[in-house]
Structures are given as C-alpha cells and as structure tokens.
N, C-alpha and C positions, 0 to 999 in steps of 0.2 A: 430837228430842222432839216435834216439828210432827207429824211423821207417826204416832209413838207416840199422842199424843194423839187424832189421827182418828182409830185403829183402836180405842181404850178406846171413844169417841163414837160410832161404828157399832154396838157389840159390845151397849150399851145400847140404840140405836135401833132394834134388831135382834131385841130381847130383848122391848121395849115392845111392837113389832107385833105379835109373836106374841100377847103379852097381850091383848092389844085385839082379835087378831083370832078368840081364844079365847073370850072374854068374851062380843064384840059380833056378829063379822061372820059365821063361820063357819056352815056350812047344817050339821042335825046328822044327815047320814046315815052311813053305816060307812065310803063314802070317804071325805069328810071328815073325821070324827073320827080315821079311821086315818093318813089324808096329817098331819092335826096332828101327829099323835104322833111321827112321821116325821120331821117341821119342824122337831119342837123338841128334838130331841137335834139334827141337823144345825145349828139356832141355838146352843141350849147349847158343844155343840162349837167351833164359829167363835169366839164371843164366849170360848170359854177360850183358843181358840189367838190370836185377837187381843189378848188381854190378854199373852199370855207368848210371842211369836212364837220362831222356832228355824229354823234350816238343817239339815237332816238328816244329812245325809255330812258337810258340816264341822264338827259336833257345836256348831253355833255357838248363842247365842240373847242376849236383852235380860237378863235379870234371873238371877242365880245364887241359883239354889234348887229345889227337889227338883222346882217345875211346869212349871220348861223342862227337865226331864229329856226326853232322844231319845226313849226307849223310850214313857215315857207317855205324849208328844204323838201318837206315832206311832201306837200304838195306842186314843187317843182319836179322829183322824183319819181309821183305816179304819172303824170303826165308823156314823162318821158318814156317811161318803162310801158305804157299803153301803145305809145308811135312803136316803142320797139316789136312788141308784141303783132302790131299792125303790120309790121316789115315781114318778119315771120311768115306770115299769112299771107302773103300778097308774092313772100318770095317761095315757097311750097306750092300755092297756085301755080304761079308760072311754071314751075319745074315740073307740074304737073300736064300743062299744055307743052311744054318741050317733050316731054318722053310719052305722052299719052298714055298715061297713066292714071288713071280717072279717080281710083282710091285716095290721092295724093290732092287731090281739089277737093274730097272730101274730108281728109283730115285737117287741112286749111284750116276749115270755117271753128274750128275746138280751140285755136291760139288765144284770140281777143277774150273770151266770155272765161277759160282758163285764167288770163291774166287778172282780167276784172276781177274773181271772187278773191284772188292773190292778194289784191291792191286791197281791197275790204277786211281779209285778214292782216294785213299789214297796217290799216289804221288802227284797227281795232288795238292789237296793240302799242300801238303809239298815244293811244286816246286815254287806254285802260291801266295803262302800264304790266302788262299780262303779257310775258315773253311765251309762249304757249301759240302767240297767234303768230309771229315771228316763224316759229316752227312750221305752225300749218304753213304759212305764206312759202317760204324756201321748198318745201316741200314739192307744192306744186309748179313751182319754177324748177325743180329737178325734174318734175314728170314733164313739164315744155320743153324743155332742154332734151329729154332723152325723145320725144318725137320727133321735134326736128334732128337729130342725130338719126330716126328712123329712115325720115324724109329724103335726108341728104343721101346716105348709104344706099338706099333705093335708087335714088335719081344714079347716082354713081355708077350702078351696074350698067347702065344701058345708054350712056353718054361716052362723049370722048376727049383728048385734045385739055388745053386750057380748063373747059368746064367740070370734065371730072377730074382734074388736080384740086380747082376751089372748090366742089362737092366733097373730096373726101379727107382736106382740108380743112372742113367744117366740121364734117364727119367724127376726128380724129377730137379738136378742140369741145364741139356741144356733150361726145359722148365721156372723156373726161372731165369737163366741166358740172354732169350731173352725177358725177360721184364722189366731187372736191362738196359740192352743194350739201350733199345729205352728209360724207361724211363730219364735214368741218363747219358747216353754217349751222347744220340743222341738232346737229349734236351741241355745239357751241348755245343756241338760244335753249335745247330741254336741260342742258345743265344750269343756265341761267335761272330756267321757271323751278327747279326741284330747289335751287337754292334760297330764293325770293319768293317761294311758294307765297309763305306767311308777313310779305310785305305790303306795303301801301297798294292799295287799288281802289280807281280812280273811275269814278262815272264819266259816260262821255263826254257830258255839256262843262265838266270840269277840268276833266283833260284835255277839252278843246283850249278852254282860257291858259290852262296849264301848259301846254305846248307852244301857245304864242308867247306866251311871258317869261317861260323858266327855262334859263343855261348858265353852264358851269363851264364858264370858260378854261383851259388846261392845257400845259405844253407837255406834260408828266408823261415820260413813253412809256409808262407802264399803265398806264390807260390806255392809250394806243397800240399797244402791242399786238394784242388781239382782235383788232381792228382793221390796221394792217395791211395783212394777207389777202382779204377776199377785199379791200378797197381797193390796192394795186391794181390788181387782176379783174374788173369789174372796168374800173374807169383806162385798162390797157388795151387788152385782148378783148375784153365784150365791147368798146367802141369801135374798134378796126373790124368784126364780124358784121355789125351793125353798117361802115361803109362799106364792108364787100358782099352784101346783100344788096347794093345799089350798082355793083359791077356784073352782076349776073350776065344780065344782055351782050356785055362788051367781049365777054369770054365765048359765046354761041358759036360764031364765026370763026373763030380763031383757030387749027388744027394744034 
C-alpha cells in the first residue's frame, strides 16, 4: 500500500507540472506547444496506469475493475509510448537545427518506426503470452534510449549555458537508463520465456478476447516486487524527461 500510495502521489505530481508548466513556463513556439501536447497524453497515460497498475502476460493487476482491463492499459500505453517516441524525434531534430548539425535530423527520423516495431513486439506478447517478445521490445527501447543518449552528448559538445546542463542531463539519465533496461528488464522477461518456455500459448484472435476479459486482481507484494523497480522509475524520471523535452526552447536563451 506504501508503494501504491507513491505511485497515486507521482501520478498527481506529475499531472501539476504539466499544469504549471502549461500555464507558466512554457516558450509558445510550435515546438513547444506540440512537445506539450505530446507530454500530456504521455503524463495523462502514466498517472492512469499508476493509478491502476497491471502485468500484462499474467493478466495480473491492483484493483478489479474494467480500468485494469489488459487490453485497455495496453492499448493506452502504446499510444503514449508513440507521443513519446514523437517527442524524441522532434526534440533531436531541433537540437539538430540549434547546433547544425545535419547527422542529428538524420538520426531523428529512426525514433518513431524504432518504436513502432517495439510496440508490435510488445503486443505480440501480450496477445501470445510469449515473454520472448517483451525481450525483443526492451531491447529496442535500450538501442532508443542509447541514441538519444548519442544525441544529447553530441548536442552537449557544442552548446552552452542552461542548454547544456539539460543536454548532459539527459545525457547522464537515457545513457544509464539503457543499461537498467537490458540489464534488468530484458534479463528479467528471457528468464521469464526460459522458464514458461513450455507454457500456455495463445493465438492472437484468443488473446485478443483473453486480454479484455482475464485479471487477477492482487494486493500480494510478492507479485509486485519485481515489478516495482522499473514501474517507479518509468512513471518518475521518464515523465519528467518527457516534460523536459518540451523545455528545450526555454533554455536556448538562457547563458
């Protein structure tokens, strides 16, 4: 309930920043306004799934009722995790027109169609129940993670002031972030598939029905334990990265 409690208390803290930073801080050019918009379904999102958290293949979650349904988290989740992917992209661009640095609008355009085949491996195993696709999916969010960690340490060379404090910043969080991912997420799901190898598997159009219909609801923190870790850190520090990709602008100016 301690940690329930933190994740409702983020989900809020999370929700006000936007507000405030809608309100107060934000520079109102079309980046900004559009990284906002970006931020705040990715906020929205988070602060719904920390309110009603869920295990996907174990069709597990906190609270029984129709908003820890599999299907709708899951599909409120890729939506999110796409904006984010979009922010990405749009904040790399830019960093790319600030330092003209041409290779950096090229690496851009790899974020979104990366994430896509993520989100395709991540239903797959939600659909199939085959932690294998889980794997691949992390996986490739450690190789997005460590480009934008390229990105940003790049930009950082040849910036100054405020901007390269939040470049290296970023720099410091995406380039430990993809080595928390493979060691702990991605290790985490191959031990899952080695041990469920020879478990139920589920055709899609069954796992479809299976996803909307089937949870176990659970307050047991030894379900959650392993859980956890990377949900803290996901719905903490990846939605605060996610509104400082919409501050980029405001830091330009700044010495």
């Amino acid at each position: 309930m301690l940690w329930l409690g933190s994740m409702a208390a983020l989900a809020a803290i999370n929700i006000g920043l936007w507000i405030w930073m809608a309100q107060s801080v934000l520079v109102r050019t079309r980046y900004g306004e559009t990284q906002l918009l970006l931020s705040g379904v990715y906020v929205g999102v988070c602060g719904f799934r920390s309110l009603f958290p869920r295990v996907d293949l174990e069709r597990v979650c906190v609270w029984d009722t129709w908003c820890s349904a599999i299907l709708l988290g899951r599909s409120a989740a890729t939506v999110a995790e796409l904006c984010f992917a979009l922010q990405c992209a749009l904040c790399v661009r830019r960093l790319s027109e600030i330092t003209a640095i041409p290779l950096l609008g090229t690496a851009a355009y790899a974020f979104v169609p990366l994430a896509v085949v993520a989100e395709l491996l991540c239903w797959y195993a939600v659909l199939s129940l085959n932690h294998i696709g889980h794997a691949a999916e992390e996986s490739l969010w450690a190789v997005l993670m460590l480009m934008l960690t390229a990105a940003l340490g790049t930009a950082a060379f040849v910036t100054q002031g405020h901007l390269r404090v939040l470049l290296i910043t970023g720099f410091l969080i995406y380039g430990v972030g993809s080595v928390l991912t493979m060691t702990y997420d991605v290790t985490m799901y191959v031990h899952r598939w080695r041990q469920r190898a020879a478990g139920v598997q589920l055709t899609l159009t069954t796992g479809l029905r299976d996803s909307l219909r089937r949870r176990h609801p659970t307050l047991a923190w030894n379900v959650w334990r392993e859980e956890a870790p990377w949900m803290t850190l996901y719905f903490s520090v990846g939605v605060w990265t996610s509104l400082a990709m919409a501050l980029l602008e405001r830091t330009i100016s700044r010495p």
